[in-house]
LUMDRENKOL-402702 format. One record per atom (N, C-alpha, C, CB): x negated, y, z negated; residue in three letters. Coordinates in steps of 0.02 Angstrom, whole numbers, plus 50000, padded with zeros to 5 digits. Each point is the difference from the previous one (the first is absolute). Glycine has a CB too. Example, Ala and Ser with C-alpha at 12.3 -4.5 7.8 and 13.67 -1.06 7.14 Angstrom:
<atoms>
493404971649610Ala500455005950000Ala499555006050000Ala500954994149938Ala499235011250098Ser499585005949997Ser500395005549963Ser499414996850108Ser
</atoms>
This chain:
<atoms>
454625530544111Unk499315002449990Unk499985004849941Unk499764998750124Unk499835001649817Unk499825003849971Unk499555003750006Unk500454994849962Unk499505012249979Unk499355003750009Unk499434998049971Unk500625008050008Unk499424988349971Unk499504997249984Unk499294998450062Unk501034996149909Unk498545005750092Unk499755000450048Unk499234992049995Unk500615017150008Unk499634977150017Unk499644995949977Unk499404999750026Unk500854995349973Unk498955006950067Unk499125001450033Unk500115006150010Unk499544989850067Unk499735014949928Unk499935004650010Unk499345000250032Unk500815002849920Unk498875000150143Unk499395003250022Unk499875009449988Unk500154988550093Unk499465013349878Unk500045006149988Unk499335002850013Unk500924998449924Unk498965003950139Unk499385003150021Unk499464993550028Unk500235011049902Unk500004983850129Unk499614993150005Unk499555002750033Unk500764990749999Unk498415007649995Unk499545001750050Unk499584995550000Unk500125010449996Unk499794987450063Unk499284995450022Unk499665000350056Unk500414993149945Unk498775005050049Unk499804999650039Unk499524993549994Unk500325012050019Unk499504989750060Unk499464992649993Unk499645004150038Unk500554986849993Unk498745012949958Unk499325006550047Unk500285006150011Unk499444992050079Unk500585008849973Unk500335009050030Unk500605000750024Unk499035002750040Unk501074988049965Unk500884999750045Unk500275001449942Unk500134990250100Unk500435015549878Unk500465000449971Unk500644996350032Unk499395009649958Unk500804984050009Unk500604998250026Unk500705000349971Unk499204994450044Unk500855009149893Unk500285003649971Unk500085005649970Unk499974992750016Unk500445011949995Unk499815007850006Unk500535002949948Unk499575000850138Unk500534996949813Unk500485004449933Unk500584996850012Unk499565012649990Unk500684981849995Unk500574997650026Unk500524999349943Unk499344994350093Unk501155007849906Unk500505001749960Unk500734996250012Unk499305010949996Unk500964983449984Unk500364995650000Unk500524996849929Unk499044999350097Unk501535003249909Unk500254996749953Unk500664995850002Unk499355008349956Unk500504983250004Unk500404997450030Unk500534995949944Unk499105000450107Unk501634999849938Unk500434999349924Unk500094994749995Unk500595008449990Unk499964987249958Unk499754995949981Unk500714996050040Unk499045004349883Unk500714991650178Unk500644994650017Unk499725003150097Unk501455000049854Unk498145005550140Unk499915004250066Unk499714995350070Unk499695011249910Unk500314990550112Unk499734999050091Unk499545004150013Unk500994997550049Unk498425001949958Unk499815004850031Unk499464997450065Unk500285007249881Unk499714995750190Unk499524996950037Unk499505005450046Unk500894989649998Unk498615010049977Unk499495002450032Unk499914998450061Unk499625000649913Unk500635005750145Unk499624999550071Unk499415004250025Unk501054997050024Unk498725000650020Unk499385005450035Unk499524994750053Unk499835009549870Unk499854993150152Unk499434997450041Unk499474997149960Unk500245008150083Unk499594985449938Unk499334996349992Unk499375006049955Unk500344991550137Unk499615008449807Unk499555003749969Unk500155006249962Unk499444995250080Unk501165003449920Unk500485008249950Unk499744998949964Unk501095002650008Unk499004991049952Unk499814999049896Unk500524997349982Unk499405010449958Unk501094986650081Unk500484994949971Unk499864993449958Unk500465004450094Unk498884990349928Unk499984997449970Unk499505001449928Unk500504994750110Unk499055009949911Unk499695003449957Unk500425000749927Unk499445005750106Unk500985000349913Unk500745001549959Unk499934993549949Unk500925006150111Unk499454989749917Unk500334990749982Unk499414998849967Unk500764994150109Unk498655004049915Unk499404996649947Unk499815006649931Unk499274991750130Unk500905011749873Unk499845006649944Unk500394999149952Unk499735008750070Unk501014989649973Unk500454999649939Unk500134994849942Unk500405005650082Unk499304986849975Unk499784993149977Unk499545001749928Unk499954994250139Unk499725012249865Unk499194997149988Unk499584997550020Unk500294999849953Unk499764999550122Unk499434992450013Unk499445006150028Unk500884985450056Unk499375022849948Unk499355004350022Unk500145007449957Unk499824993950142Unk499735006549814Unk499975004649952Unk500075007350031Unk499304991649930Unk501095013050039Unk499835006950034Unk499665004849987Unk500724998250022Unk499215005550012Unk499205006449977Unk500515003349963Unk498945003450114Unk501674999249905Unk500185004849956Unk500794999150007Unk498895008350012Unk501484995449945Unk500815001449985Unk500004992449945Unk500685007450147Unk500034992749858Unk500174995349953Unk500594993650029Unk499685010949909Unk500384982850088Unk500634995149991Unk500334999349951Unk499574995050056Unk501245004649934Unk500185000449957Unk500534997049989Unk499455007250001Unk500654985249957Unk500464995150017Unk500425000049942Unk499294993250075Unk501415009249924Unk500315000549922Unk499765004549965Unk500154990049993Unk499735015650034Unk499715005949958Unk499044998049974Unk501595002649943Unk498234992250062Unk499284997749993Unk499685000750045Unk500214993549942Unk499075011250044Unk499585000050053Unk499564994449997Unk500105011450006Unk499994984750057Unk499624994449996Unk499525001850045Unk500804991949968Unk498915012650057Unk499504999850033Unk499365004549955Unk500864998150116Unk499244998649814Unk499485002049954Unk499684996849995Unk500395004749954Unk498924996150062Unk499354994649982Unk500074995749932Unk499195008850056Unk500564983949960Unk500124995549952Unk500604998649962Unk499025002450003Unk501384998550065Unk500654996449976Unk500244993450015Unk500245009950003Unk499964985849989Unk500134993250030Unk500465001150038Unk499714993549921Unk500125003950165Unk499995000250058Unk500264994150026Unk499205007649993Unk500584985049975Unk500474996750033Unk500694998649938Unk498924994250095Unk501255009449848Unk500575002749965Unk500325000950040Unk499665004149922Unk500075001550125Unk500535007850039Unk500224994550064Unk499145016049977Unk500304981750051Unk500384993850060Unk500404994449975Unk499025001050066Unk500964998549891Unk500494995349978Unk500815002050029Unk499154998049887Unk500835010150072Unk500515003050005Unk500115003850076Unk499875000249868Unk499774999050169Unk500055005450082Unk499684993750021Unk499775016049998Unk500564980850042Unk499974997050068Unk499565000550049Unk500865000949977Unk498884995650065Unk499815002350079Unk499884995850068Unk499515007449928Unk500614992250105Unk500284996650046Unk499625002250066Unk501134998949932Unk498294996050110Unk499655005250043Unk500134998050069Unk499075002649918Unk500644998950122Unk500054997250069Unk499834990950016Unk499595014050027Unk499684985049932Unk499814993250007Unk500354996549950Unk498925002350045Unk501144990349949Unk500574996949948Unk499625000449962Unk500754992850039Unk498525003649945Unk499564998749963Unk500184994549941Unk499635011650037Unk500764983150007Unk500164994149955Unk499354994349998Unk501405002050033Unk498774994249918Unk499374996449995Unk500374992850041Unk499295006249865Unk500034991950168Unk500324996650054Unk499954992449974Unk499695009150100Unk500114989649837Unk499674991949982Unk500755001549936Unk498034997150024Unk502505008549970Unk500404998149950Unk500734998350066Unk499345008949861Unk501084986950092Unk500615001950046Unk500375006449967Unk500204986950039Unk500405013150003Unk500515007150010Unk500084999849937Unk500685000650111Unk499734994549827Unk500145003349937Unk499565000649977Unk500804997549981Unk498554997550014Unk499225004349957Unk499925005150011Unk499364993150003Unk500535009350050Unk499855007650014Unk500515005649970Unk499494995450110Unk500975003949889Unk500395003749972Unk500144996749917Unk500475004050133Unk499294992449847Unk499974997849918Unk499385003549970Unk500534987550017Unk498785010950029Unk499565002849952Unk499925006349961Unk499654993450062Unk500545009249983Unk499885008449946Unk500445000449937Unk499845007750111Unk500764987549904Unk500285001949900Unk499624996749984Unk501175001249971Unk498564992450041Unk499804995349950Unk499365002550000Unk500724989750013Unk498805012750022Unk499265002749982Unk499745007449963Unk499944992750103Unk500675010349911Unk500125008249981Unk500395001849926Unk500145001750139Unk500514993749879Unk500585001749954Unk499894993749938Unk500965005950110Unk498654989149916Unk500124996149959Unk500684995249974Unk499135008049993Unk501164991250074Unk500614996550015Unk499894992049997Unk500365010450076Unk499924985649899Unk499964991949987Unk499944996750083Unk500915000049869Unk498614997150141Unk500244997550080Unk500584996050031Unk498955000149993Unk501364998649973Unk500754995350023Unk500305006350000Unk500144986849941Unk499935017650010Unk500565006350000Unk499745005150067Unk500235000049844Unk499295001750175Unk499585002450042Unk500334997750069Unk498945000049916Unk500894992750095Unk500195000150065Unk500694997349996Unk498854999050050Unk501625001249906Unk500834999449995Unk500235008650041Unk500084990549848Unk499325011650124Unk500315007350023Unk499735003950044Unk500345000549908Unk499394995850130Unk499445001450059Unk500674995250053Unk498255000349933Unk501954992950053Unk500414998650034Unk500715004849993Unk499324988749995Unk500955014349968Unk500605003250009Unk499895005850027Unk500474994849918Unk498855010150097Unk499785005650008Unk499974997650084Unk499355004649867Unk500484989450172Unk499874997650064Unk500594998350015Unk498944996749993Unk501655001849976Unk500534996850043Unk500355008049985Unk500114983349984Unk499975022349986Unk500305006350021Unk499755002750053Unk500235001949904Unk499194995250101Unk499575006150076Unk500034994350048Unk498885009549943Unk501624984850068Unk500074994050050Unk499454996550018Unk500815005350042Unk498944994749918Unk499474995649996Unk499894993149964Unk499715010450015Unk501004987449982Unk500164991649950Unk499824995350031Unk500945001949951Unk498884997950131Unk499764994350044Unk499235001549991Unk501064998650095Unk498535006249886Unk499374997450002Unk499365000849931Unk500425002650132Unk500254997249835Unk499554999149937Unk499324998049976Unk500914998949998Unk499214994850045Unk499304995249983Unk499694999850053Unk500384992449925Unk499635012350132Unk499605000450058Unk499615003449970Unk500614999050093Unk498625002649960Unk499485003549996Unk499785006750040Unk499854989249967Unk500065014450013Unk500005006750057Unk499864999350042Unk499845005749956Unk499704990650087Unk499884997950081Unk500534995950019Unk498774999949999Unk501644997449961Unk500694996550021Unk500625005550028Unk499684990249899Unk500125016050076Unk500555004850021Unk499845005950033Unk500534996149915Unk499945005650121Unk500015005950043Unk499765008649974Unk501004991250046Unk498755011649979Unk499795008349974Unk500635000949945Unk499415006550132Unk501094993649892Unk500795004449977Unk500004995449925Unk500955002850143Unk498954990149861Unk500054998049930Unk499504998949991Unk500874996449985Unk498615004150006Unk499365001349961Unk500205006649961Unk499094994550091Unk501085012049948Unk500055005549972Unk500615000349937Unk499485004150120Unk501054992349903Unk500664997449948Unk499564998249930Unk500944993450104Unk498465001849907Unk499714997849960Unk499665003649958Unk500084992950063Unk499605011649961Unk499665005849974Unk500445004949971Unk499184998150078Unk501415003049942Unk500465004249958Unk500214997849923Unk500415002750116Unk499954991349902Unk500124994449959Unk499574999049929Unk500314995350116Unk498895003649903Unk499365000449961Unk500195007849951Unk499024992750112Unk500775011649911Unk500175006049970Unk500375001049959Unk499765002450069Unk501004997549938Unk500784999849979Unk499684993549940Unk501085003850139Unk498904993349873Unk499714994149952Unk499765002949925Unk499534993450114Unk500055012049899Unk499865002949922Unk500325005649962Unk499054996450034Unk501635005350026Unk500395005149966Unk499855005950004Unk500184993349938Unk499545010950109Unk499905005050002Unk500515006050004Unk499164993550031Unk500735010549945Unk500615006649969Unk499815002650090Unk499875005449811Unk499554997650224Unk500195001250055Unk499444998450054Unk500795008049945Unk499394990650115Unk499584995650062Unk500005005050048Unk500374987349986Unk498975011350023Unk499345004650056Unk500074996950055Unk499025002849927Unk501224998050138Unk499844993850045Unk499905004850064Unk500774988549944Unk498695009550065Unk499405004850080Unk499934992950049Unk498845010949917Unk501594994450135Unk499904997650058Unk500154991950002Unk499185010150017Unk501374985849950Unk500344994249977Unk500014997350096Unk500915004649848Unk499374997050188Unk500134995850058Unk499495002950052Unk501304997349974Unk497965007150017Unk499775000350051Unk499664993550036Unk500005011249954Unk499754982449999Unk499864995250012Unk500374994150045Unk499525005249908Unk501264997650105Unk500494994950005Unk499805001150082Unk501095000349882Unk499224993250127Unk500365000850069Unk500605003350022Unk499534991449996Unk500725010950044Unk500675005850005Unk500454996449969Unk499875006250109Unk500304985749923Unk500524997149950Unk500114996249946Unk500165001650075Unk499275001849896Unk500044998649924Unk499925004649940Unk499644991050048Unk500495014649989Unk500175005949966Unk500355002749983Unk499575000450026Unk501154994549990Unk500525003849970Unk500234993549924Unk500505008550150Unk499254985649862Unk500044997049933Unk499745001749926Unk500024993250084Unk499365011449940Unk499735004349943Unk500305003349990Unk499214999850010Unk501055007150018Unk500485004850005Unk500364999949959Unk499945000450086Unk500584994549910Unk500494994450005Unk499875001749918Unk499964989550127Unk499455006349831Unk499905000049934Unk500075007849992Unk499254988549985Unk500355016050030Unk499795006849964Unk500725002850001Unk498655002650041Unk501824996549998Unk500865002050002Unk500214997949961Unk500265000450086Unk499544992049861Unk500254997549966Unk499815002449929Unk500124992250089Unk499435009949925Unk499415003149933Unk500335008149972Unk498644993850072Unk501555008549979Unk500465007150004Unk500684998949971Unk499455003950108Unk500854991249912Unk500684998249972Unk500114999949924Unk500064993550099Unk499175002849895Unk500144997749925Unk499515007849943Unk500004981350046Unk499905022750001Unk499825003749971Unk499375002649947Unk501014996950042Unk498524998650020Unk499185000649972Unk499795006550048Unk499624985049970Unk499925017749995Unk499745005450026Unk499364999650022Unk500705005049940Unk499394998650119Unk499434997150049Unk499635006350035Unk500724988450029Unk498665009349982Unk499605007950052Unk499724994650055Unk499365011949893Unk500934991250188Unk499744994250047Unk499875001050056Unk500504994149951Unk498925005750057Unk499465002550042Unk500494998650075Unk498654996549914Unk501325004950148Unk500314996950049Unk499925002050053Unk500604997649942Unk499314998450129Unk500075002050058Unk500794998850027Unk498694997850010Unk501684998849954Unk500644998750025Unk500495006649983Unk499794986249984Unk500415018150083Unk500165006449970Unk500824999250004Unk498815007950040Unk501494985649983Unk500504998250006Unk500454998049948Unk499474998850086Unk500234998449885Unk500074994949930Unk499845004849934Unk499494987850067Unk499745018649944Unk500195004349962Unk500585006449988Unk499014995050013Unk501285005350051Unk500295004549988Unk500904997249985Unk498905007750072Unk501064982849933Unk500514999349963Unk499824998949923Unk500564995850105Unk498995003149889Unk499954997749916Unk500055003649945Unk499394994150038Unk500255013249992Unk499335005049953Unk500795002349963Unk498485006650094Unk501134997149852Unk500405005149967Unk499715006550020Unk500314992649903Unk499085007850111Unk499585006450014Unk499544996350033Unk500175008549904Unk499584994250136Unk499384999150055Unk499485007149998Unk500924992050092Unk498265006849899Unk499515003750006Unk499614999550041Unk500145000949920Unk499775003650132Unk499565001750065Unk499345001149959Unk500935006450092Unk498734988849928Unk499035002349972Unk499475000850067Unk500074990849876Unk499745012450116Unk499525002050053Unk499155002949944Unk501345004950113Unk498294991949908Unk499195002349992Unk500414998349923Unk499125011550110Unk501064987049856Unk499694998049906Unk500715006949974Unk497924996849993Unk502575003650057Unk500445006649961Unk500694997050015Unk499215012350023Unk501314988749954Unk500644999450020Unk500215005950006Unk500184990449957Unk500065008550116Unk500315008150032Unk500464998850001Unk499405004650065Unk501054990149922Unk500915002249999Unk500024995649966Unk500585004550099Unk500024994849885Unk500384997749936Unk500665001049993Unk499105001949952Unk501474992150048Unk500555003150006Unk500254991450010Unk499825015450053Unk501094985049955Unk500414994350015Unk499724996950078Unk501125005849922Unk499094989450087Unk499694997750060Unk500505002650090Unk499474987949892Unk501235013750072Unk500295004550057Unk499795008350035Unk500854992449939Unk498875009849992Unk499715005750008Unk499104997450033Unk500995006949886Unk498734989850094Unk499054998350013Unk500244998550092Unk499254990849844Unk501055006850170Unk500184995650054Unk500365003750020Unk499904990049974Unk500495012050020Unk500605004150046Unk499775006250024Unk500924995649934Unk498855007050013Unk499725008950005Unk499625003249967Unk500805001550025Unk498574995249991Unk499265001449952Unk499895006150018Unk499394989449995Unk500175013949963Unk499875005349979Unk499445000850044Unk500504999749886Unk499015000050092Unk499284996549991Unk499865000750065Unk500074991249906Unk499505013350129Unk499814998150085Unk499664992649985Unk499645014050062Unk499914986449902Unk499634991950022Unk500474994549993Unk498865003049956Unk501664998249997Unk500644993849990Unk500204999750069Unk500565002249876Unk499605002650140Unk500475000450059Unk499654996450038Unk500545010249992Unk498764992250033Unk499464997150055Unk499934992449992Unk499295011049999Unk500664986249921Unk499824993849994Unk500764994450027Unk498975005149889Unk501575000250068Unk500634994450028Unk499944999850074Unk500945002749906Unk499125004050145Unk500084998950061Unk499474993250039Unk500425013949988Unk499184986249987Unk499334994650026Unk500654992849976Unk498245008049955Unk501914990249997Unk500124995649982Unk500964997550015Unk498715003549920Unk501475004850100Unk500624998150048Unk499914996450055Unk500425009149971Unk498864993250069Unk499874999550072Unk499764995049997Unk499865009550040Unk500014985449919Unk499654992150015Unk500564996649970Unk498605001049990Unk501845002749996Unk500494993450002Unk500394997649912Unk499014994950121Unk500375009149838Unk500074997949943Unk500585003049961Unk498854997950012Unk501515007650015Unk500655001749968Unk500405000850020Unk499695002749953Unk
</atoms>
């Protein structure tokens, strides 16, 4: 890991009307890092993730990708997604393409990729994430767990320097949540850097490099995931893990 610090949030604030769902949020993330956002239903986790996308502008502070503030008005936005990833709960594949279309179009409509070269590499991008048997199937042909493969796959497809992914297996069925998993372990190995929203506090606290407790639009702890988990600081950390010891989830 270097110091180089390849995203930066510095004072993030938003609201929608009077709900502030982000409250000065201060995040910086290095470059090859882990990082996974926990908290309860309505902290500002995915909030966080779409801000950093761009896909929701902020009232105030700054984003800052490679030392560039990209969260300067009239900057090119789907540029910055090109380069940041995101990956959501729903697949949002198109259901009239098959598995390598879907994951071809965006070079070839975005990047301007040749379509034979496109889906040559839409097929080698599907058989790393085990997905070589359903290439030419159609998303109602496949299960939650690879639909979502698919949707990763799509993404990774245009090369992104680093991937946003909120709430990736809340959609799954229990046992198909660890085939996703499965990829984002693989995504860590190879040393893409990632911010990832999560209810799986199991899987975060093997993956993370650092884990952030958000509550109401703030991150109240911050730290390795032996320390967030083992011996939080934070009364509300503490309160939120114990809830989530006691159902089972850690």
């Amino acid at each position: 890991m270097t110091d180089q610090h390849k995203l930066r949030l510095q004072s993030v604030r938003k609201a929608f009307g009077d709900n502030v769902v982000l409250d000065g949020i201060d995040l910086d993330v290095d470059d090859g890092e882990v990082i996974t956002l926990i908290g309860a239903s309505g902290s500002g986790k995915s909030t966080l993730l779409r801000c950093a996308n761009l896909l929701e502008p902020i009232d105030d502070g700054a984003i800052i990708l490679d030392g560039v503030d990209i969260s300067e008005p009239g900057l090119d936005a789907d540029g910055i997604r090109r380069r940041i990833g995101m990956i959501f709960q729903s697949f949002n594949l198109f259901p009239h393409m098959s598995v390598v279309d879907n994951v071809a179009i965006g070079p070839r409509k975005v990047l301007d990729v040749p379509k034979a070269l496109a889906r040559d590499r839409a097929r080698e991008m599907l058989v790393r994430l085990g997905l070589e048997d359903r290439i030419d199937a159609y998303p109602d042909q496949l299960s939650g767990g690879q639909q979502q493969r698919v949707a990763i796959a799509r993404s990774l497809a245009m090369g992104p320097e680093v991937m946003l992914l909120d709430e990736i297996t809340s959609a799954l069925d229990p046992e198909l949540v660890g085939e996703v998993l499965a990829v984002v372990r693989s995504l860590k190995d190879e040393g893409m850097t990632m911010l990832f929203a999560t209810h799986e506090m199991g899987f975060a606290r093997d993956i993370s490099d650092r884990v952030c407790f958000l509550h109401a639009g703030q991150i109240l702890e911050e730290g390795p995931p032996e320390q967030v988990f083992g011996a939080p600081v934070n009364e509300r950390t503490q309160r939120f893990l114990q809830r989530v010891t006691d159902a089972g989830r850690l």
